[in-house]
N, C-alpha and C positions, 0 to 999 in steps of 0.2 A: 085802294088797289091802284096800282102806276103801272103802266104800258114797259118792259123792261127794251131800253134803249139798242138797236141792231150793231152787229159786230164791226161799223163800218170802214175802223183802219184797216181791216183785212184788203179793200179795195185800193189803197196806197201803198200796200206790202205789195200787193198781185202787179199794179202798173209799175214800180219802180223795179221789182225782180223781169217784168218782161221787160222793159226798158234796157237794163243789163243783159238779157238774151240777145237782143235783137242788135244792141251793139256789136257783142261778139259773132254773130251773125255776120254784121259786115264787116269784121274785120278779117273776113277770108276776103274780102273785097281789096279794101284800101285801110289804112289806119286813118286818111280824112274821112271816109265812110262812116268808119265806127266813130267817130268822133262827133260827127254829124247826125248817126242814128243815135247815141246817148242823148245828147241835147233834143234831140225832136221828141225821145220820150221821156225826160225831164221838164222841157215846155209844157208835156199836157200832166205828168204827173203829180208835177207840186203846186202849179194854181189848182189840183183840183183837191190836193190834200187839204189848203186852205177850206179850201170848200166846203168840206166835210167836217173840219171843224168848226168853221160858223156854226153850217147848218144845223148839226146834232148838240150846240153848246147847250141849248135848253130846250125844256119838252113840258108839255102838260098842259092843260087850257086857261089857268090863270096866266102862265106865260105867252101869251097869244101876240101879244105886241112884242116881246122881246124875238120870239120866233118869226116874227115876220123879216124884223127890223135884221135881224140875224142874217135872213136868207137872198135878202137883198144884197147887203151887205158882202155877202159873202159872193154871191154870183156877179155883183158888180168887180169885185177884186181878182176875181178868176178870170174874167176878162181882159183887166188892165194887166195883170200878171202873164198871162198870156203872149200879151203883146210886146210889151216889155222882155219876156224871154226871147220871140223869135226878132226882135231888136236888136239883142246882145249878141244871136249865133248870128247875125246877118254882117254885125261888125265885127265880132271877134274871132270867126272861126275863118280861117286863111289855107285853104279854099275851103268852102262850104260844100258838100255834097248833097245837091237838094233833094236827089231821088231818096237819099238816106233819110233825110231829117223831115222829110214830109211822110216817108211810109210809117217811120217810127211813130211820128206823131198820131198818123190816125190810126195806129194799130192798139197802141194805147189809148186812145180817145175811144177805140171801139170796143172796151174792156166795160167801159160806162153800160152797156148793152144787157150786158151779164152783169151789174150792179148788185141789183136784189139777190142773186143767186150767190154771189160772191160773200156778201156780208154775212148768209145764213147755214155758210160751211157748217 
């Protein structure tokens, strides 16, 4: 008998669709707004789809080392990825709208919260 594996793309579907909300969102603002709120919630949504798929690549207790090795792995790269994104809107994005890109960010990053409830639609 094998533990069946949680639905957990649905959490990458859910941040990247609010990600696209919340841009349009600000773009009754500014279109640097929205430009700015997109990237803040791209920042957090695709280091953390990496994430997800480290973390859930294998499962079961023989796999134990490969599941560690995974989630480290995977949470060190979420980070560097992270950074690395608010890197590229800091230089690329002409002007930056921080109030955009920072709310988006954690609005998505606060979607993590509702994790477990999200993958078991």
């Amino acid at each position: 008998m094998s533990i069946k594996r949680p639905p957990v793309f649905r959490i990458t579907l859910i941040q990247l669709g609010l990600s696209g909300l919340i841009a349009l969102l600000f773009m009754l603002n500014s279109q640097e707004a929205a430009i700015s709120a997109l990237a803040g919630g791209m920042i957090c949504a695709v280091p953390n789809a990496y994430f997800i798929h480290k973390a859930f690549k294998y499962s079961g207790a023989r796999q134990i080392d490969n599941v560690l090795r995974s989630l480290y792995q995977g949470g060190t790269w979420k980070i560097v990825l992270t950074a690395i994104g608010f890197a590229a809107a800091f230089k690329l994005i002409n002007p930056v709208d921080f109030i955009a890109l920072f709310s988006a960010f954690i609005a998505v990053q606060a979607t993590n919260v509702f994790a477990s409830r999200i993958a078991n639609l």
